[in-house]
C-alpha positions in Angstrom: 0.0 0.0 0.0 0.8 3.7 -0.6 1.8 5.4 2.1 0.9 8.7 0.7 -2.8 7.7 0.5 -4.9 10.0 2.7 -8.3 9.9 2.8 -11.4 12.6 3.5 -14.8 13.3 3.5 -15.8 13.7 0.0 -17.1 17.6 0.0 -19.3 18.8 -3.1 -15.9 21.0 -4.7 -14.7 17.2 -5.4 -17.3 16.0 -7.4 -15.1 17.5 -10.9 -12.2 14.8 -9.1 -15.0 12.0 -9.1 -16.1 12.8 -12.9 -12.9 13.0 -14.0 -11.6 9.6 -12.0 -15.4 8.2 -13.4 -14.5 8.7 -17.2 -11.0 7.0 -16.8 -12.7 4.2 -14.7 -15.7 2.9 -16.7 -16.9 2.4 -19.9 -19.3 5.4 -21.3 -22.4 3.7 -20.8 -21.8 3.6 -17.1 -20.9 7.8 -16.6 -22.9 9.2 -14.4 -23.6 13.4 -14.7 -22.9 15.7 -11.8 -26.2 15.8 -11.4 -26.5 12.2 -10.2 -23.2 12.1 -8.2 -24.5 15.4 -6.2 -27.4 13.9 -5.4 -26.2 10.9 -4.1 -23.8 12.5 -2.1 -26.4 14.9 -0.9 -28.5 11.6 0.5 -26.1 10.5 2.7 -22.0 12.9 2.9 -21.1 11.2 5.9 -20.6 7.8 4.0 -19.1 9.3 0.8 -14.7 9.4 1.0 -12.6 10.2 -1.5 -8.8 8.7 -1.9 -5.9 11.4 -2.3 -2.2 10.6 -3.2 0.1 14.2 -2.2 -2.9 16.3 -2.6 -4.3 14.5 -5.9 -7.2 12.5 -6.2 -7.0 9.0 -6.9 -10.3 6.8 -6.2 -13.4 7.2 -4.4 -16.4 5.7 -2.8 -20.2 6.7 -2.9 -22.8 5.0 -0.7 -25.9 5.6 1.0 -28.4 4.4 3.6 -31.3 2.8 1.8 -34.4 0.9 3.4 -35.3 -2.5 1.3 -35.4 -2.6 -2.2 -35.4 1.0 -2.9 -31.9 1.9 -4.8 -30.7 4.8 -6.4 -30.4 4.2 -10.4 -27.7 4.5 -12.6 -27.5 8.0 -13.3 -30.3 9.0 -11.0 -30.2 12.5 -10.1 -33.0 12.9 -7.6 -32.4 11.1 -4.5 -34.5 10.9 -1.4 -32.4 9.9 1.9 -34.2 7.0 3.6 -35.7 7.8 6.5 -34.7 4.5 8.2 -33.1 2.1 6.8 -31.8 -1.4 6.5 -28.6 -1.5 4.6 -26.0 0.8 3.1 -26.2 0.7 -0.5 -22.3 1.1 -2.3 -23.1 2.9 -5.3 -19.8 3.3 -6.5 -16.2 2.6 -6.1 -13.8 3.9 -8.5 -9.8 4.5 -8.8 -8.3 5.8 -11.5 -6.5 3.1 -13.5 -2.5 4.8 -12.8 -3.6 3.7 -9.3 -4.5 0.3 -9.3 -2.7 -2.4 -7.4 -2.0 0.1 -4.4 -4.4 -1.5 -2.0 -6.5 1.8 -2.6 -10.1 0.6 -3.1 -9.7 -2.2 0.0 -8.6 1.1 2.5 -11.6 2.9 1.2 -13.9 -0.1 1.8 -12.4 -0.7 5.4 -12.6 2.5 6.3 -16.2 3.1 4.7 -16.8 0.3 6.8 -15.7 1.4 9.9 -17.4 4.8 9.6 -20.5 5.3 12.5 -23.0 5.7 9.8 -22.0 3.0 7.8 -22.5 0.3 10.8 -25.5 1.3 11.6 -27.0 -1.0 9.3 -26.6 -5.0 9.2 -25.5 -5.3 5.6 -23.9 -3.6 2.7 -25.0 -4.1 -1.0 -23.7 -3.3 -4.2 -24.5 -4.1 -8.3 -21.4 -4.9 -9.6 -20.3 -3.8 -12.9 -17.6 -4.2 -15.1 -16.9 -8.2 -14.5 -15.9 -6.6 -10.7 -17.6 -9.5 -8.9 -14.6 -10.9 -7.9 -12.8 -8.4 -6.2 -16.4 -7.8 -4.2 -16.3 -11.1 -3.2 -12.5 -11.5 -2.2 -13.9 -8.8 0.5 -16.4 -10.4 1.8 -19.3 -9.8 -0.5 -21.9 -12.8 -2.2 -24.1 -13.0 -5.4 -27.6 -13.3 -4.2 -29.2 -16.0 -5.6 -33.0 -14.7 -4.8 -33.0 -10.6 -5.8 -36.5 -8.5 -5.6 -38.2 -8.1 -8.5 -37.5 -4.2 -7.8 -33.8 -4.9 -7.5 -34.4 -7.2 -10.8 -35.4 -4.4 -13.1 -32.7 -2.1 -12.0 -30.2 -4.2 -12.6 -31.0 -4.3 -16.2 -30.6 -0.6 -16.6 -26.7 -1.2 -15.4 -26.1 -3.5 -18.4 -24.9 -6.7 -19.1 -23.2 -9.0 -16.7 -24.6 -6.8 -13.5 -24.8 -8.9 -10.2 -26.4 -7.8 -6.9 -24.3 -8.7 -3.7 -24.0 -8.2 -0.3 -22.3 -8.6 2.7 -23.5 -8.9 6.0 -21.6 -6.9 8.9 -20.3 -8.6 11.8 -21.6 -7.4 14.9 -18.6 -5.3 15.8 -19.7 -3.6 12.8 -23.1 -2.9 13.1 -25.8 -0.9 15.2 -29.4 -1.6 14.7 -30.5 1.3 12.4 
């Protein structure tokens, strides 16, 4: 691992960092506007980070409270905070592709996990994209094998090959919400 990596709460004067990381990161289809990445953040700061290495942004993370099957779509860009809820939804985890291999992505996943907010709830979930299921799962994360209907039809709108997952949090992890 780097040990120039620093992390920080992501504020809303880095969201040009997290389009610009976004574009190197993903294929077109999966960009997301400003629109959509404010809102997001918006819905839930506290659980939003973003990776620096001396000062320049590198990677970050994007999650959210949600209650059941009610996710944020690709590209959404008006999102309402859940009032209570029952898992943190991972919307996004991104480094740009000069940064690979530096163990940035697992430090922003441990520390999203550690964060107060974050372990309020007894599971995290993601849609993987990209072929990325294996990287979820060497932390922790499973392919659900029964997904909502709701969950169902979103998934289609993020493409081919997109997998629902989750992992549960251990109880020194989590807080009832």
């Amino acid at each position: 691992m780097d040990s120039n990596i620093t992390l920080k709460a992501i504020d809303s004067y880095d969201l040009s960092h997290i389009l610009r990381i976004q574009s190197f990161a993903y294929e077109p289809y999966y960009h997301e506007t400003f629109q959509s990445f404010y809102a997001k953040y918006m819905a839930s700061p506290s659980t939003c980070l973003l990776a620096q290495i001396d000062g320049q942004a590198v990677g970050y993370i994007v999650s959210l409270p949600v209650c059941g099957d009610h996710l944020p779509g690709l590209n959404a860009d008006n999102v309402v905070p859940a009032q209570t809820a029952d898992a943190l939804y991972l919307h996004d985890l991104a480094i740009h592709p000069e940064f690979h291999q530096r163990g940035i992505a697992a430090l922003l996943l441990q520390t999203l996990l550690e964060l107060p907010d974050a372990g309020k709830c007894s599971r995290v979930i993601l849609i993987a994209v990209q072929n990325s299921s294996a990287f979820w799962k060497k932390h922790g994360f499973r392919v659900l094998s029964e997904v909502p209907p709701k969950i169902l039809r979103k998934l289609d709108t993020y493409g081919n090959g997109a997998v629902f997952m989750e992992r549960k949090l251990t109880p020194a992890l989590k807080n009832k919400c």
